[in-house]
Structures are given as C-alpha cells and as structure tokens.
N, C-alpha and C positions, 0 to 999 in steps of 0.2 A: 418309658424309662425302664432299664430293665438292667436287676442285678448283673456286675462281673462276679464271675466263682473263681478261685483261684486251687488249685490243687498244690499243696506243698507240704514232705515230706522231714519232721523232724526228727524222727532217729527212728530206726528201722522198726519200729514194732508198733509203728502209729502213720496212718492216712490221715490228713482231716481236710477235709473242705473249709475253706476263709471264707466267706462272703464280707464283703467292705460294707456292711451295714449293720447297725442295732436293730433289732425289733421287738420297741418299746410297746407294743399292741398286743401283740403274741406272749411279751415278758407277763405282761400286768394280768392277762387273760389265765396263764397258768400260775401266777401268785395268789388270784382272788381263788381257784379252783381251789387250792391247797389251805389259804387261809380258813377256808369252808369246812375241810376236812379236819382240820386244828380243832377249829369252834366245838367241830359234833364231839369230838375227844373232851373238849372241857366243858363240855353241857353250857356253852353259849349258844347253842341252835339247839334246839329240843328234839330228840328222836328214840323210838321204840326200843330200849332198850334187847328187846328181843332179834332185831336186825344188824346187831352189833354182834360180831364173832371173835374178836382180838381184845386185847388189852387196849387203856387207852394210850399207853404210850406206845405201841404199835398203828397207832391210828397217827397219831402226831409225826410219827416217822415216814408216814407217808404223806400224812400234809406239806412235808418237809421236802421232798422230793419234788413237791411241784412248783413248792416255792423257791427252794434253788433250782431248778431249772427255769424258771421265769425269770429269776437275777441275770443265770447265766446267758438265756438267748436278751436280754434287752439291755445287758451290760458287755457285749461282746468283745469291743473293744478293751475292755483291760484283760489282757491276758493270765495273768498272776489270779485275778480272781475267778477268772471263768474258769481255770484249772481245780484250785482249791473247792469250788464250788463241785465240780465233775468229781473230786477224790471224797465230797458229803452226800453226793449220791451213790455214787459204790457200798461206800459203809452203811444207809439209812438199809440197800438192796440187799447186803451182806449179813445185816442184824434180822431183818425182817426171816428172810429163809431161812436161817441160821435157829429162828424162833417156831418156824412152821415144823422145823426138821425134829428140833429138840423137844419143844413143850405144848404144839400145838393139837388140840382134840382128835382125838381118831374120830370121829361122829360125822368130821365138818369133812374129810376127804371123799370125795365121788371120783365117778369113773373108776379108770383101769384097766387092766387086761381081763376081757373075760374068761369065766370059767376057774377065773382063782378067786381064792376066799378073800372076802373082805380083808382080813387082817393081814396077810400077805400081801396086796394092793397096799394099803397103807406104809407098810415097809418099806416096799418099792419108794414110795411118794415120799418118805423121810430120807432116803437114803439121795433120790433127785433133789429135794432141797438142801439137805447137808452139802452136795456138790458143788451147788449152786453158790451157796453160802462160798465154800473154799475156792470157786472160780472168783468170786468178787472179791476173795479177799489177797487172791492172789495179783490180779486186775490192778489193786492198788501199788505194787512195787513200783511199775514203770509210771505211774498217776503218780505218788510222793516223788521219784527221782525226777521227773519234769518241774515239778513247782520247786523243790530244791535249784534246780540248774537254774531257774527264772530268776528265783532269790541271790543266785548267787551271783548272777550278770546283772543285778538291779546296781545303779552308782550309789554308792555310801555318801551323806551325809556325814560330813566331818566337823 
C-alpha cells in the first residue's frame, strides 16, 4: 500500500505537500519526545542541573515544539489546526533565538570564524540569532493570514 502525495499550491508564497493520511505513530512518538522535555523543565524527571544551559521556560518552549508538531503530523486532517499549530511553532522558534540573541551567556557560544576573538564571534552569533528570531517572526504574516482565510471560509453556525 503506498501513500498518494498530492502537490498543491495555495497562494503564492507556499508549496506543501498533502499526503491523504494521519500519522498517528509518528504524532504520539514526537509528543512523548517533547513531553520528556517539559518534565526535565519542571523537575518531573531528575537531571544534573549542571547540564541544563537555558531557562526552564526555554526548555518547555521546546518541549512545545515537539509536541505541536506530533498534534500536527497525527492530526493532519484538520486543517485550521495543523495551521495554528505551524503558526506555535514559528513563535516557540522566534522566542527561543530571539532569547539566544538577546540574554543568552556568551560562555555557552563555540565555534566561529577563526582567528577572531571570542567576543566578536559571539557578536556575530547574536546578531545570526536576532535574524533568525526576525525571519520567524516575519514567517508568521502569511501563517496568521492563512488561518484567518480558513476561519473565514469556515460555515457559521447561526
């Protein structure tokens, strides 16, 4: 048995691939990931705090991410929510580097270009996540006006 793929185009500044199916396996597999991730945030699973580099509500933002993403691949078919879902992963991805950029440790940055000073390296690395941060946050215009146009073609209850 093997998936059909459909390719279709709903307004010029989006591709997506359809597949006619959920994938309730896949869903529940990136929700238990992300729930795991929560837990360590709220010291329901026990870990070194030493191995913890972020905030915990930077931890739960990323718990978040796996866990709407598991909604969204094993809820496929409602459209309205696999959107809204896509437009809470931009903002979890938007907040996170936006946090790396802004208040996050110079200590915890590696790499870079060689031959420049660490501190300038870091600059660099703030200034790629500030960017990053403003690409996702720009990402959500056409993500908000799609779940808008959904809502807006859903039939009213009268």
């Amino acid at each position: 048995m093997t998936a059909r793929v459909a390719l279709r185009v709903r307004h010029p500044y989006a591709l997506r691939i359809v597949k006619e199916q959920n994938h309730p396996l896949l869903g529940a597999i990136a929700i238990a990931l992300g729930a795991m991730i929560v837990m360590i945030a709220l010291d329901v699973i026990p870990t070194d705090p030493e191995k913890i580099h972020a905030p915990d509500w930077i931890l739960i933002l990323a718990g978040a991410v796996f866990i709407f993403g598991g909604l969204a691949v094993g809820l496929r078919a409602h459209e309205l929510l696999v959107s809204v879902l896509g437009n809470l992963i931009v903002v979890a991805f938007a907040v996170v580097a936006a946090w790396v950029a802004l208040a996050g440790s110079s200590d915890q940055f590696s790499g870079g270009i060689p031959f420049l000073p660490h501190a300038t390296n870091v600059k660099i690395a703030r200034v790629m996540f500030g960017s990053g941060a403003l690409l996702c946050a720009l990402m959500l215009i056409p993500g908000i006006r799609h779940v808008l146009k959904l809502l807006s073609a859903r039939p009213r209850a009268d």
